[in-house]
Residue, then its C-alpha position, 0 to 999 in steps of 0.5 A: x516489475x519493480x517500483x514506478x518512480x513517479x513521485x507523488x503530487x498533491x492537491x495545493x494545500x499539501x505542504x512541501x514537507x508533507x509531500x516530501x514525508x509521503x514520498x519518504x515513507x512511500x520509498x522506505x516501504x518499496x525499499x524494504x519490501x525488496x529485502x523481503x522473500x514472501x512479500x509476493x506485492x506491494x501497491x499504493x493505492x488511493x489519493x496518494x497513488x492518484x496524485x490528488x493527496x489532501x492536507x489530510x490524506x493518509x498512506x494507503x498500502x495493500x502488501x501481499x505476502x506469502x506469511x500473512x500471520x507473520x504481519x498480522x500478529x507482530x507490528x515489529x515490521x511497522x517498527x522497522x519502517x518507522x510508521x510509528x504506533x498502532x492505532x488500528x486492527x480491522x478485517x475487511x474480507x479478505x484484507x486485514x487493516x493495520x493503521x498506524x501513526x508517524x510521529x508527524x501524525x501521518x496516517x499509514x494504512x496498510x492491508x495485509x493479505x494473500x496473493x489470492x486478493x490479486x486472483x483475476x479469474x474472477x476479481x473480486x468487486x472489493x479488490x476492483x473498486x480498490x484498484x480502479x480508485x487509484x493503483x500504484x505499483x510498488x513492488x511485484x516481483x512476480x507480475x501478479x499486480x501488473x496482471x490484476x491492474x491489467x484486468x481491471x483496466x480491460x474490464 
């Protein structure tokens, strides 16, 4: 399964030209993580992929690969993707945070995991709340994400 095309909406308030930037970055990530062997699932999740994006929303991505230590002790990936610095590094299970800062002062937060964070036998409650919140899919060349928002919907 490849990339949804809808663009992302936002609450009024949101300027055109940060929706335009969301958008951007949004499209950068699903770019680049289709050049990528071991990204295993990319997916956008909370106000941005709900459509309810606020003036101070930031860009939340869950990126699931197959070298996690390879995202979480090098940011020259953040670099390449042009998120600016980072600003944050917190574990959440089994999710590792990094949070960085554009230029702009948009905030991109993405979470690094294994595809065992997708498991659907069973789903983890962190992982449902997660996806119930608002799930995109970005990129899923395997179907694992398809298959998790899937059970997440029958449950």
């Amino acid at each position: 399964m490849g990339r949804d095309d809808r663009s992302v909406s936002s609450s009024p308030g949101v300027s055109p030209a940060r929706t335009a930037e969301i958008e951007e970055v949004i499209g950068r990530f699903t770019h680049w993580a289709r050049d990528r062997d071991d990204i295993v699932g990319l997916l956008l999740v909370g106000s941005c992929a709900r459509n309810a994006a606020r003036p101070d929303s930031d860009i939340d991505v869950v990126l699931l690969t197959a070298e996690e230590a390879r995202y979480l002790d090098d940011a020259t990936w953040a670099g390449e993707l042009g998120l600016g610095g980072l600003i944050r590094a917190q574990a959440w299970g089994p999710i590792s945070e990094r949070r960085c800062s554009t230029a702009s002062g948009l905030e991109v937060e993405v979470g690094i995991g294994s595809s065992a964070w997708a498991t659907t036998d069973p789903i983890d409650p962190g992982t449902r709340r997660v996806v119930t919140d608002g799930a995109r899919v970005l990129h899923d060349p395997e179907g694992i994400l398809a298959d998790l928002l899937a059970a997440c919907q029958l449950s």
